[in-house]
C-alpha positions as CSV (number, residue, x, y, z in Angstrom):
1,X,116.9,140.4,111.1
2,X,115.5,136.9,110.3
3,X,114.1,135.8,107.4
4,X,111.0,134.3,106.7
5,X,112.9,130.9,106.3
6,X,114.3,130.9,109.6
7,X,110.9,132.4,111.1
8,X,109.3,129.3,109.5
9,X,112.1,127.2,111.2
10,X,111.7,128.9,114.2
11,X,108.2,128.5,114.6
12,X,108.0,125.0,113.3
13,X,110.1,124.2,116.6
14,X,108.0,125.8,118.8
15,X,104.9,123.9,117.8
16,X,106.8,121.1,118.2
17,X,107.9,121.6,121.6
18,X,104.2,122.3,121.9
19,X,103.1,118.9,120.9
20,X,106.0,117.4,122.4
21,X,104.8,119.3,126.1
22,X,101.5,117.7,125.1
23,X,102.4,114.1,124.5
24,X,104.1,113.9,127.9
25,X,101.2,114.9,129.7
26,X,99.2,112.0,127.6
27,X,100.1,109.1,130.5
28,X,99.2,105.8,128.0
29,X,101.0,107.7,124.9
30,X,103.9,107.7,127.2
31,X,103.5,104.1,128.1
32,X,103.0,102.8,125.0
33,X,105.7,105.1,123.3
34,X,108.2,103.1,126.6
35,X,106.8,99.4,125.2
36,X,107.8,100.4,121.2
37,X,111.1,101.5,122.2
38,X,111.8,98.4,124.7
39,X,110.6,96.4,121.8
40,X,113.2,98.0,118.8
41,X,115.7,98.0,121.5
42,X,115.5,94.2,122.0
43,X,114.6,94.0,118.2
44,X,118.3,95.8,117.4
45,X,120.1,93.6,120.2
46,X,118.4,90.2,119.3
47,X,121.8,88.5,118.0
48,X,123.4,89.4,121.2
49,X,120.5,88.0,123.3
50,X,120.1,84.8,121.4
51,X,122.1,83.3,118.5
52,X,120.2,83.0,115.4
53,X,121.5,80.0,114.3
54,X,121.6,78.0,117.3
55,X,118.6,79.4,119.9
56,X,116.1,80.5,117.4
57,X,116.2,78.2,114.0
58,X,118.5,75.1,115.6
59,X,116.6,72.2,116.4
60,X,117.6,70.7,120.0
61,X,115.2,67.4,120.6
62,X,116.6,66.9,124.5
63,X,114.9,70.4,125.6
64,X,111.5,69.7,123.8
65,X,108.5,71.4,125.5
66,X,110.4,72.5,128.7
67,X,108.3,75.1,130.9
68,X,109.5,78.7,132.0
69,X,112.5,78.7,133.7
70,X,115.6,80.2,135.0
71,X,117.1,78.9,132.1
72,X,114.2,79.7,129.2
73,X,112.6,82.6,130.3
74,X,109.8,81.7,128.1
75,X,110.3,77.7,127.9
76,X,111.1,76.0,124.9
77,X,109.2,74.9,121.9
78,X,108.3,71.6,119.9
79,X,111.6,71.6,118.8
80,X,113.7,72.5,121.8
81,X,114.0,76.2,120.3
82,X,114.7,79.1,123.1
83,X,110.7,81.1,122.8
84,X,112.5,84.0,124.2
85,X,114.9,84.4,121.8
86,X,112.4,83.6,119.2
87,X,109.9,86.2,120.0
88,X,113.1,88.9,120.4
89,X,113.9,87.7,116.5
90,X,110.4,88.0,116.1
91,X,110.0,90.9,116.8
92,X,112.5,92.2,114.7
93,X,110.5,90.8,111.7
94,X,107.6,92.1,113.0
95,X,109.0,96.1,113.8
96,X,110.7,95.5,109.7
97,X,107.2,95.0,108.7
98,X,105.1,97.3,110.2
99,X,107.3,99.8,109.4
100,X,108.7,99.5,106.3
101,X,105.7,98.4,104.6
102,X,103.9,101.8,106.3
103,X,106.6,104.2,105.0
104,X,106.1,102.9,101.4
105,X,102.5,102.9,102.1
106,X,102.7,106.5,103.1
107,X,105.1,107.7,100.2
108,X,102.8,105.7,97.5
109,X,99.2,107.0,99.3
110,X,101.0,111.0,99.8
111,X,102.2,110.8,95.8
112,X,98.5,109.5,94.9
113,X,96.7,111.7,97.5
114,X,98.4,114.8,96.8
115,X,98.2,114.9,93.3
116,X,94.6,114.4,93.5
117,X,94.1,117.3,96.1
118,X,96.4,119.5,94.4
119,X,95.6,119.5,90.9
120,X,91.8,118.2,91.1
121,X,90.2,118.1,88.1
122,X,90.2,114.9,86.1
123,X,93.2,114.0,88.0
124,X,91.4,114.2,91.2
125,X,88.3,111.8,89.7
126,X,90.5,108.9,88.3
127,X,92.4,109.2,91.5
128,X,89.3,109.1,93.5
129,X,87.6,106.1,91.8
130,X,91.0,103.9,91.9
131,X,90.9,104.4,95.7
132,X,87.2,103.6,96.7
133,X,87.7,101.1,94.2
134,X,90.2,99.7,96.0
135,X,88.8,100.4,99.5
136,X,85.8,98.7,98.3
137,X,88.0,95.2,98.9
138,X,88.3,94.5,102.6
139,X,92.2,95.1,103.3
140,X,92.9,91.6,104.8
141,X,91.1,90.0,101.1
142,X,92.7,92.1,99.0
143,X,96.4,91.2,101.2
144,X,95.4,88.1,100.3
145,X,94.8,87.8,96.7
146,X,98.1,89.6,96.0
147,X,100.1,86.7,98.2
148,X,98.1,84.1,96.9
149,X,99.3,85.4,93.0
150,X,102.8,86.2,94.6
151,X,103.3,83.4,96.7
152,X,104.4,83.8,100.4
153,X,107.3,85.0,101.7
154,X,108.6,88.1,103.5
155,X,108.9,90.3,100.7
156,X,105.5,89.1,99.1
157,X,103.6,89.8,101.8
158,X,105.1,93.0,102.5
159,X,104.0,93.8,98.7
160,X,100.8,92.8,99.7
161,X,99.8,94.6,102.8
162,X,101.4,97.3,101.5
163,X,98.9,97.5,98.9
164,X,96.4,97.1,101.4
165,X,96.4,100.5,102.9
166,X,97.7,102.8,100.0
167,X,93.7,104.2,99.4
168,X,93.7,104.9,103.1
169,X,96.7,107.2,102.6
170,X,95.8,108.7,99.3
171,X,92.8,109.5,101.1
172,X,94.0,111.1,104.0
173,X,96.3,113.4,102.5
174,X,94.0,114.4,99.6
175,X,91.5,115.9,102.4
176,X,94.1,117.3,104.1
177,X,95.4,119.2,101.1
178,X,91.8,120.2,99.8
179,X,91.7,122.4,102.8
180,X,95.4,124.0,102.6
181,X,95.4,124.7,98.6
182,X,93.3,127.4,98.5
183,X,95.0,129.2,101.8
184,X,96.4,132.5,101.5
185,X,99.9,131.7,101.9
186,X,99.7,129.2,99.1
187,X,98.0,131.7,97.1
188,X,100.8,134.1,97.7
189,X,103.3,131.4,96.8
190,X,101.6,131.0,93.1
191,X,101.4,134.8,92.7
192,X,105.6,135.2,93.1
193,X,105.6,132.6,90.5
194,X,106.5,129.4,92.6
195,X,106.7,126.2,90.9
196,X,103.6,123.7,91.8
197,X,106.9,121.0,93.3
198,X,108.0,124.0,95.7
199,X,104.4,125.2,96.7
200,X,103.8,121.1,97.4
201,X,107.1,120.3,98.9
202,X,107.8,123.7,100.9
203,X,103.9,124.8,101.8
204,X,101.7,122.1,101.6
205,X,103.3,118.9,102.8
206,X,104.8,120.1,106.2
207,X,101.4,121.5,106.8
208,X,99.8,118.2,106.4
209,X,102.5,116.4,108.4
210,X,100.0,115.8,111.6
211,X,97.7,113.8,110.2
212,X,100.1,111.9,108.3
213,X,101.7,111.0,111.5
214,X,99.0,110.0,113.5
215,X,97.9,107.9,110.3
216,X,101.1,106.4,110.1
217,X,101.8,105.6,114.2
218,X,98.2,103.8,113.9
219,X,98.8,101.8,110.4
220,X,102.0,100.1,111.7
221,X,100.1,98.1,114.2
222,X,98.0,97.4,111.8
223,X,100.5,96.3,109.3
224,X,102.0,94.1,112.1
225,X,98.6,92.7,113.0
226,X,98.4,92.1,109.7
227,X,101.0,90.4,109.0
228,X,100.5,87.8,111.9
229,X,97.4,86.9,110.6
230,X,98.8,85.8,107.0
231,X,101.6,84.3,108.7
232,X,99.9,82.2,110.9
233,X,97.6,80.8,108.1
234,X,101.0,80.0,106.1
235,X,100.4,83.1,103.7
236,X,103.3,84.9,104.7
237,X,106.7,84.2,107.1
238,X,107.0,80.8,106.3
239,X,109.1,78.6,109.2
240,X,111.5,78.2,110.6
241,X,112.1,82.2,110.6
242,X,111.1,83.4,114.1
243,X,108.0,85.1,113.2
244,X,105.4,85.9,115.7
245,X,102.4,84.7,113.6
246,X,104.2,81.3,112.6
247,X,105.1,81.0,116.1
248,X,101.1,80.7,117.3
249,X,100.5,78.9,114.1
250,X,103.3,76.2,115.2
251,X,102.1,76.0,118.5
252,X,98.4,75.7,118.5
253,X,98.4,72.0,118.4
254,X,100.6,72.2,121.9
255,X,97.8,74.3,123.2
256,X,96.6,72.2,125.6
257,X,99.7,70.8,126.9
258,X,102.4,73.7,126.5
259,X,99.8,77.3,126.8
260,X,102.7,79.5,127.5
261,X,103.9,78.5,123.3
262,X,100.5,80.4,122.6
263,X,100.5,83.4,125.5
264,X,104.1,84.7,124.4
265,X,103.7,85.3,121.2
266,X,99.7,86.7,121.2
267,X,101.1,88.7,124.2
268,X,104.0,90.3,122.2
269,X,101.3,90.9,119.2
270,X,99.0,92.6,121.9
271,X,101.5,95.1,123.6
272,X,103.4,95.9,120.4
273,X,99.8,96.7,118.6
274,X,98.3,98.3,121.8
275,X,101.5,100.7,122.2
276,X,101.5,101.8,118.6
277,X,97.3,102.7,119.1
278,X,98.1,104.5,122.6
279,X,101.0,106.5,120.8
280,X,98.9,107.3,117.4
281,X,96.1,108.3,120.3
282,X,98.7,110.9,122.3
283,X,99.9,111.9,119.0
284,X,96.4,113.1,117.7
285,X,95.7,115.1,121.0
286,X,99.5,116.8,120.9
287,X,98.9,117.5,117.1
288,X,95.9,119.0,117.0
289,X,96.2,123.2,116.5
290,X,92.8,123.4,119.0
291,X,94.5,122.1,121.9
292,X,96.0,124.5,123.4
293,X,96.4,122.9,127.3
């Protein structure tokens, strides 16, 4: 016979088929889940579809400004740079960001959140206050007082947004867990005398995984949007690294005379933000326990 382990496994799977059966049915999740992985595929292939050195960052005067061709897909820039292989290395910067700085986000905010849910108490209060303390100052502001003490730069910035939305996490999970600790299964776990790591690690976090997710899918376009906005003001990527911020920020005095510097990257911020919101959309339908169709 099975064990409860491998009944746990067992049925973990089949609620994930579940959600998976779900997601498919969810038309626009599916689309924008197609755009993301389009974008990390050309995001992992960039250096075979444009050389860094001599495409993206190398400066070539005799193809300054040229339109869309068969040639440049996108045109080139002020500089003679290749915009399509720019925006490709862009978007690799762009992917690193969003997620990376969301996966520390979420392991700082679940640390933070789930002591506070778990243990309550005066643990729970100074928690608590630090958070709405910090949600108090608007995300982009409070991004930008840790560059501007930093300096910019890639990893600055990444410090900084990061920052940003930890009190959202912390947040989320500590609402998730106030509603699991008390269940009868954990209660059950603390009577056989289980450690409060295993009851977190084993019980509570798989349980609040959903959420987590859906928080997480949303946050990295976010992060991204983010992330263009400090870049473009010359807060974070700084040129000539292909990011898609500094690309509009470099190209809004050749507005008027060369738009398609300006539609390509805002378009590439658009679909890559849109796809992560469709996706974190479909996700919350497929992970939610009432849906049953």
């Amino acid at each position: 016979m099975a064990g409860p382990e491998e009944k746990g496994q067992v049925r973990s799977q089949g609620q994930f088929a579940q959600a998976w059966r779900r997601l498919r049915r969810n038309k626009a999740a599916m689309l924008g889940l197609a755009v993301i992985i389009c974008f990390a595929l050309l995001a992992v292939f960039a250096d075979f579809i444009g050389d860094y050195d001599q495409t993206v960052v190398g400066q070539n005067i005799k193809n300054r400004l040229k339109p869309p061709s068969a040639e440049h897909w996108f045109g080139t820039d002020n500089y003679g740079r290749d915009v399509f292989s720019r925006i490709v290395h862009g978007g690799r910067i762009s992917l690193t960001i969003g997620v990376v700085t969301t996966l520390i986000a979420t392991f700082c905010g679940g640390l933070l959140g789930a002591s506070a849910g778990f243990y309550g108490g005066r643990v729970d209060m100074v928690i608590t206050r630090f958070t709405d303390a910090m949600m108090c100052i608007p995300a982009i502001l409070l991004a930008l007082t840790v560059v501007s003490v930093l300096g910019p730069g890639m990893v600055n910035m990444m410090m900084a947004i990061t920052v940003s939305q930890v009190p959202n996490f912390a947040r989320i999970i500590r609402s998730v867990i106030l509603t699991l600790r008390d269940q009868d299964y954990i209660r059950a776990a603390r009577s056989c005398g289980t450690g409060d790591f295993r009851i977190i690690y084993r019980h509570i976090i798989p349980n609040a995984m959903g959420p987590v997710i859906v928080q997480a899918t949303m946050t990295i376009a976010d992060m991204i949007l983010t992330a263009a906005g400090l870049s473009f003001i010359g807060m974070g990527i700084q040129p000539p690294q292909p990011e898609w911020g500094t690309m509009l920020s470099e190209a809004k005095e050749q507005i008027r005379y060369a738009p398609y510097l300006i539609a390509f990257p805002g378009l590439s911020i658009v679909l890559c933000s849109l796809s992560f919101n469709l996706l974190g959309d479909g996700l919350r339908d497929a992970l939610d326990p009432r849906l049953k169709n």
